[in-house]
C-alpha positions as CSV (number, residue, x, y, z in Angstrom):
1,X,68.3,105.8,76.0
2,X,70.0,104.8,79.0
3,X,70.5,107.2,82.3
4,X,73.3,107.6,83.3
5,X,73.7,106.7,87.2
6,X,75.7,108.9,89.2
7,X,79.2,107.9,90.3
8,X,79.2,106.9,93.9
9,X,82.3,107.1,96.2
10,X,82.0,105.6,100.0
11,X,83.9,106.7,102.3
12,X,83.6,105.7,106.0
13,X,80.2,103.8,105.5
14,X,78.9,107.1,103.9
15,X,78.2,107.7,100.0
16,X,79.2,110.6,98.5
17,X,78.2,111.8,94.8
18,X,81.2,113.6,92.6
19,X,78.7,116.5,92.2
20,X,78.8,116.6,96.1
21,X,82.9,117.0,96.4
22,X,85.5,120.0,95.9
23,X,88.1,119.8,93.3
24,X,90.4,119.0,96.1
25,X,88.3,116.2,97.7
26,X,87.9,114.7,93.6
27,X,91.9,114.8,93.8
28,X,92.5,114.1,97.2
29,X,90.2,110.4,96.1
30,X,92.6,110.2,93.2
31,X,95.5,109.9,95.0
32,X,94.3,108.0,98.0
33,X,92.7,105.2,94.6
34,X,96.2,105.8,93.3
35,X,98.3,104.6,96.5
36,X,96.0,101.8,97.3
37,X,96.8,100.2,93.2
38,X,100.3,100.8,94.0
39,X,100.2,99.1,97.5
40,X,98.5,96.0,96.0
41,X,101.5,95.8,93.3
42,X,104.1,96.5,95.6
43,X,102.5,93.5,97.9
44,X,102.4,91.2,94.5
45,X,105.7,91.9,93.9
46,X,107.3,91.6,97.4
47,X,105.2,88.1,97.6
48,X,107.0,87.0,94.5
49,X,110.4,88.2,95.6
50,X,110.0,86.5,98.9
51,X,109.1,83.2,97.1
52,X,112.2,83.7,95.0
53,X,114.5,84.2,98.0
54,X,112.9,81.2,99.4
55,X,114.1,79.0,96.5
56,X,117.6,80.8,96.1
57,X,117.9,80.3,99.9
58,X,116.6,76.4,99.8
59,X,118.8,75.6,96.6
60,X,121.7,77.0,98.9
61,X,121.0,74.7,101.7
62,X,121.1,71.6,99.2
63,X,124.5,72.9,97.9
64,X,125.7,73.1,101.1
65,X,124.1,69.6,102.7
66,X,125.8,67.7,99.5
67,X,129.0,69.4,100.2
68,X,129.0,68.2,103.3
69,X,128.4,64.7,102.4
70,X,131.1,64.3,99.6
């Protein structure tokens, strides 16, 4: 049978095992993990809006360039 390893948690170049941390520190980690996934998906998702803007915003200044030509 396997052992199982102790979960490790780093935190400012130090490593911390769960049996080390409070109840609060445990959630306090949670919700620090938490905000960081929900930074990275609001980045994604601002990176596609932006590319979409970018495209409504150079289709726009075709329009606008053939108007000006007819």
């Amino acid at each position: 049978m396997a052992e199982k390893k102790p979960n490790v948690i780093t935190i400012n170049d130090k490593d911390y095992t769960e049996d080390q941390l409070t109840g609060e520190q445990k959630m306090l980690i949670n919700h620090v993990a938490d905000l960081d996934r929900k930074i990275g998906s609001t980045r994604f998702n601002l990176d596609q809006l932006q590319v979409g803007r970018d495209a409504f915003m150079n289709m726009l200044t075709s329009s606008l360039a053939q108007g000006e030509t007819e």
